[in-house]
C-alpha positions as protocol buffer text, in pm:
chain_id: "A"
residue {
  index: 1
  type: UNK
  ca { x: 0 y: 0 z: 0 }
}
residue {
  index: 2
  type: UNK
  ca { x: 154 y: 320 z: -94 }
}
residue {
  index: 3
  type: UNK
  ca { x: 206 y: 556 z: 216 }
}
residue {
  index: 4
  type: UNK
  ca { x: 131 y: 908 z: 98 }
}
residue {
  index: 5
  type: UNK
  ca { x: -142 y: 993 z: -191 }
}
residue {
  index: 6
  type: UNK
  ca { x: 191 y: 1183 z: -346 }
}
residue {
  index: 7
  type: UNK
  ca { x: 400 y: 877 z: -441 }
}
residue {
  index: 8
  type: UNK
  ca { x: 278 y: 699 z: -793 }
}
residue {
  index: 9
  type: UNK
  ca { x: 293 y: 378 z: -903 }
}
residue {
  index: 10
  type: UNK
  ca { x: 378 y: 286 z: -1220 }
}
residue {
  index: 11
  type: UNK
  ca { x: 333 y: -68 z: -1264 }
}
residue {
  index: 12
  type: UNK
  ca { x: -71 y: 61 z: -1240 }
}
residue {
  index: 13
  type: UNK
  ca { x: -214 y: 131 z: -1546 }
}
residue {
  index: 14
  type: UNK
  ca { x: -483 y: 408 z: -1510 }
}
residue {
  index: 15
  type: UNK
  ca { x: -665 y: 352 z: -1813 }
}
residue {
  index: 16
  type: UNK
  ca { x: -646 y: 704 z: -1968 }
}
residue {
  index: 17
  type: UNK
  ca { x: -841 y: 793 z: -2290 }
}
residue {
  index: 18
  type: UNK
  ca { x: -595 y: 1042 z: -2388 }
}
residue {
  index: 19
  type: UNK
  ca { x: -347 y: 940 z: -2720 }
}
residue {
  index: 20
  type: UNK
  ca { x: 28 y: 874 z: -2658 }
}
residue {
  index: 21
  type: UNK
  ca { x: 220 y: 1161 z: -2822 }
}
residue {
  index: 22
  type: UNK
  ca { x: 364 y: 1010 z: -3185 }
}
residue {
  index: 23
  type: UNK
  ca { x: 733 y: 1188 z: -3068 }
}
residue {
  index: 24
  type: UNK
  ca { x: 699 y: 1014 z: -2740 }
}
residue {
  index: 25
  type: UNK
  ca { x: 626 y: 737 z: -2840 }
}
residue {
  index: 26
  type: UNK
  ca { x: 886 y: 770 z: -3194 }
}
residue {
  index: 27
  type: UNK
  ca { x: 1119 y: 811 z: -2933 }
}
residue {
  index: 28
  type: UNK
  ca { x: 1095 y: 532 z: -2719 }
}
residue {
  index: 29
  type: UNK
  ca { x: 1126 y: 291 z: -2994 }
}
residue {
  index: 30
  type: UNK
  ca { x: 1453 y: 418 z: -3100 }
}
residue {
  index: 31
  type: UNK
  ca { x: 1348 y: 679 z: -3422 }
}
residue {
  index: 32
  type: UNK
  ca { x: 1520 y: 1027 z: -3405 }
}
residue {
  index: 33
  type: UNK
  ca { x: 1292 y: 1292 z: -3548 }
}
residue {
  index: 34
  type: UNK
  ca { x: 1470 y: 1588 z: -3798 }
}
residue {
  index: 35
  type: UNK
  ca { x: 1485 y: 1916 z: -3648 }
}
residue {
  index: 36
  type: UNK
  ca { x: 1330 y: 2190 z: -3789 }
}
residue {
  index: 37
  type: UNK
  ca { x: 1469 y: 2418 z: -4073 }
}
residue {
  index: 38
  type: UNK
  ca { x: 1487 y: 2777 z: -4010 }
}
residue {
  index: 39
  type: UNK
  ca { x: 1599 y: 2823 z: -4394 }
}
residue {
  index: 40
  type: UNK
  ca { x: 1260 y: 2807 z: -4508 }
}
residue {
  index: 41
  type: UNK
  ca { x: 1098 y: 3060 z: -4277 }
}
residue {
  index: 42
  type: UNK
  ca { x: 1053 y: 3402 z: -4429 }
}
residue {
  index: 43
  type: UNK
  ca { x: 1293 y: 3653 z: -4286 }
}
residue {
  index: 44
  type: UNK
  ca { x: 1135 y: 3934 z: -4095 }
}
residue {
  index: 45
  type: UNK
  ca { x: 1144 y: 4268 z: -4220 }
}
residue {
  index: 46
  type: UNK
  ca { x: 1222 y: 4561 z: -4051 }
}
residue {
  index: 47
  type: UNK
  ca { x: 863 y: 4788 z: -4042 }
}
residue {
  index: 48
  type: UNK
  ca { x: 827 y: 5057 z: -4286 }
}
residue {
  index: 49
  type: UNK
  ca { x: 799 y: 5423 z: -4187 }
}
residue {
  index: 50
  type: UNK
  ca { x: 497 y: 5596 z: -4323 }
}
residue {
  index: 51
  type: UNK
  ca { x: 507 y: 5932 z: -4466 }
}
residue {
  index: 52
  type: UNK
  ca { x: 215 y: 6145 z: -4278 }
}
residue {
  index: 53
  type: UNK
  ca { x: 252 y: 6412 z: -4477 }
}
residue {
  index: 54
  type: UNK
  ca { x: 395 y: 6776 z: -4334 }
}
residue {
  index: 55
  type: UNK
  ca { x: 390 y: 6817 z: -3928 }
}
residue {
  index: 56
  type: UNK
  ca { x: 42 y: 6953 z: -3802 }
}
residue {
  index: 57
  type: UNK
  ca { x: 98 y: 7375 z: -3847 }
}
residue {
  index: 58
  type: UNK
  ca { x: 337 y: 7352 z: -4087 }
}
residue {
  index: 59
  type: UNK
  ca { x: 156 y: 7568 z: -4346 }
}
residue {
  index: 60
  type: UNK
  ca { x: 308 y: 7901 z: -4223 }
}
residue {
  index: 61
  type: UNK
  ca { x: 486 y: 8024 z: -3966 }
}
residue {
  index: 62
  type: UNK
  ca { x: 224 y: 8178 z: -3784 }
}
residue {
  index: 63
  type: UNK
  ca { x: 114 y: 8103 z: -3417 }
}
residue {
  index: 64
  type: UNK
  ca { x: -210 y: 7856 z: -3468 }
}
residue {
  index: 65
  type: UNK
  ca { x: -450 y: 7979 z: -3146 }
}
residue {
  index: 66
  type: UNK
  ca { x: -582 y: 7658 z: -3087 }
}
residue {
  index: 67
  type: UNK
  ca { x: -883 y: 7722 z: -2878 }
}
residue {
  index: 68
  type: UNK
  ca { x: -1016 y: 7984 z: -3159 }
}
residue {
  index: 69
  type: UNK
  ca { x: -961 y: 7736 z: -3399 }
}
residue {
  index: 70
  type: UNK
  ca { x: -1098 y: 7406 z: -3295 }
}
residue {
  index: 71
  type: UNK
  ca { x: -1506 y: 7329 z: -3404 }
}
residue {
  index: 72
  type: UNK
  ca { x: -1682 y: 7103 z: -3191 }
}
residue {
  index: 73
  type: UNK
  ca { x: -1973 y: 6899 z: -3291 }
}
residue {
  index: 74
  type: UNK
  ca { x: -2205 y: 6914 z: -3652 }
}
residue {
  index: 75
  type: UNK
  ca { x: -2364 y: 7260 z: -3591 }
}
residue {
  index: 76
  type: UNK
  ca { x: -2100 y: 7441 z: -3572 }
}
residue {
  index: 77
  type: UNK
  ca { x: -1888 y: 7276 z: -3820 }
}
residue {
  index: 78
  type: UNK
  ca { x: -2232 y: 7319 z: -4041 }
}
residue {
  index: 79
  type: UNK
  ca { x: -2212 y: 7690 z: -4001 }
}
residue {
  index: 80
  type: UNK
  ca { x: -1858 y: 7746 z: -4069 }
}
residue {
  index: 81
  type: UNK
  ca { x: -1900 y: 7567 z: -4370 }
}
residue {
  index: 82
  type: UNK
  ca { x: -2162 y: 7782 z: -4461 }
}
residue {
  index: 83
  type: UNK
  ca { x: -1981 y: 8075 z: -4380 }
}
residue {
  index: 84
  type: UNK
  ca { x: -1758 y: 7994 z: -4628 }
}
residue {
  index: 85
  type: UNK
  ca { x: -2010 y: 7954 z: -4919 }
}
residue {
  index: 86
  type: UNK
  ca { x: -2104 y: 7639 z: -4865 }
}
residue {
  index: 87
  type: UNK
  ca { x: -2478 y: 7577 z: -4796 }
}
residue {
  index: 88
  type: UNK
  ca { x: -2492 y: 7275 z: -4570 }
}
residue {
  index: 89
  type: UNK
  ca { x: -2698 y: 7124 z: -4218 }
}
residue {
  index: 90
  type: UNK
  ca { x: -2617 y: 6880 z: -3981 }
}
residue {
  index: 91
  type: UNK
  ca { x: -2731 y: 6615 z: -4169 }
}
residue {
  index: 92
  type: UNK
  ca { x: -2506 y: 6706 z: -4452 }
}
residue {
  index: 93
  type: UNK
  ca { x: -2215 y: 6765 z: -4213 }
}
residue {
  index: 94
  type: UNK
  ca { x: -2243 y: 6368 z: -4057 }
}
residue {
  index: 95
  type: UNK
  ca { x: -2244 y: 6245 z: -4458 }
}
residue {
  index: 96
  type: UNK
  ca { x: -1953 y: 6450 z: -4562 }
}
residue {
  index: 97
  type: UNK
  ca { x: -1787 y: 6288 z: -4231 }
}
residue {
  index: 98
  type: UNK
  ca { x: -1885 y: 5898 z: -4362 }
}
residue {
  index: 99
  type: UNK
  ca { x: -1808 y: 5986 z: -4697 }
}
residue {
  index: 100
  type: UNK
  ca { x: -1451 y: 6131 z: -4584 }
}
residue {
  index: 101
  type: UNK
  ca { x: -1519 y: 6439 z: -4848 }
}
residue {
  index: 102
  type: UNK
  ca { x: -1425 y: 6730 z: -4569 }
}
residue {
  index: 103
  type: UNK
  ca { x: -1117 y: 6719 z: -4313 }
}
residue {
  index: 104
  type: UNK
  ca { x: -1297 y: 6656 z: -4000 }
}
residue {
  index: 105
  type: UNK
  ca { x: -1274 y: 6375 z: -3740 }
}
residue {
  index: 106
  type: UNK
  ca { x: -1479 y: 6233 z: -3446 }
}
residue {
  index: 107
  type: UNK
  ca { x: -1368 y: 6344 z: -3084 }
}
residue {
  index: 108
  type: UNK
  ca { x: -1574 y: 6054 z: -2835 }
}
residue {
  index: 109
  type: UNK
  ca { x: -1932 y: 6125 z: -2995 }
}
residue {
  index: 110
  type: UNK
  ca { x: -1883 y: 6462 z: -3133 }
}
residue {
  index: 111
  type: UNK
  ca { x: -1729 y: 6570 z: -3482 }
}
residue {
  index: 112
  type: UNK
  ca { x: -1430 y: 6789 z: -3425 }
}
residue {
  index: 113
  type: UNK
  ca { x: -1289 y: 7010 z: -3702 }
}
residue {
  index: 114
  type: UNK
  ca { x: -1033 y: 7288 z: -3747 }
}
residue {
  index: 115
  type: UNK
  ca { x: -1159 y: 7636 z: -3901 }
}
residue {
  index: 116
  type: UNK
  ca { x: -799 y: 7676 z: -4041 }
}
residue {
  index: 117
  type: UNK
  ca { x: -825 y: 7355 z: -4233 }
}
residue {
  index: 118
  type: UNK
  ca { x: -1163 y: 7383 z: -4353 }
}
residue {
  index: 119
  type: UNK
  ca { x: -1039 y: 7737 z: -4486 }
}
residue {
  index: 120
  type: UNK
  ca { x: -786 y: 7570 z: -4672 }
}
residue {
  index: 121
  type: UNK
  ca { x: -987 y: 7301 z: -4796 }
}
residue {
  index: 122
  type: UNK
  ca { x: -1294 y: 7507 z: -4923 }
}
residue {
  index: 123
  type: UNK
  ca { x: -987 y: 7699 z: -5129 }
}
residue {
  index: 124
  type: UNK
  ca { x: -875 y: 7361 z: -5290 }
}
residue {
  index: 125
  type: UNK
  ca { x: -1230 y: 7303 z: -5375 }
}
residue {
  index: 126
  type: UNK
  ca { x: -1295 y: 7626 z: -5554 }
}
residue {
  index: 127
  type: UNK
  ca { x: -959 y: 7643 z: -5711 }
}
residue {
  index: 128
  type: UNK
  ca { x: -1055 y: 7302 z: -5890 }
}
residue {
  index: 129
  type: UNK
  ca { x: -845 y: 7024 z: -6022 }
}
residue {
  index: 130
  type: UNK
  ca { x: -631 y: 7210 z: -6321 }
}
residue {
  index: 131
  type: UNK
  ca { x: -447 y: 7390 z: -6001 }
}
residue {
  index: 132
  type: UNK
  ca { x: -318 y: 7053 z: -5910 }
}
């Protein structure tokens, strides 16, 4: 009788359903298995750096007054856009945003913009593509 529940027994077979592992068991009846090949691995590349485009107030050397600049949610994007002879709602403001047409992101729920950028990007659309 075995003296502590600790100690194992061997010569006991406990009957388990799981599989022998094929290298254990290669390897108990004498067969060496090949070792793996790094050769036919792909080499890792180093990662790419992406060009962003210019730093953020890069466009002159002026200072950018950040508060005074910065449009918070659709209405107020809406009329700055309108202000700059573009007739457009809320609505249209949340479609240009899916759509990707006009430089403005999404801060949490709201729609964040820059008056400085939409400036610049109302010129680009007036000026048309033969300025390109």
């Amino acid at each position: 009788m075995m003296s502590s529940p600790h100690e194992h027994d061997e010569s006991v077979d406990t009957g388990s359903s799981r599989p022998d592992d094929p290298a254990v068991v290669a390897a108990a009846a004498g067969k060496t298995t090949r070792e793996r090949s790094n050769e036919s691995q792909r080499q890792r590349q180093p990662a790419k750096r992406h060009n962003r485009g210019p730093p953020f107030g890069d466009d002159n050397d002026e200072p950018v007054d950040i508060a005074g600049d910065v449009l918070l949610g659709a209405r107020s994007i809406a009329e700055h856009i309108s202000s700059l002879g573009f007739p457009v709602n809320e609505t249209d403001v949340y479609y240009l945003h899916r759509a990707k047409k006009w430089p403005f992101n999404k801060y949490g729920v709201f729609l964040i913009a820059s008056k400085r950028r939409l400036t610049r990007h109302a010129k680009e659309i007036l000026r048309g593509p033969a300025a390109a």
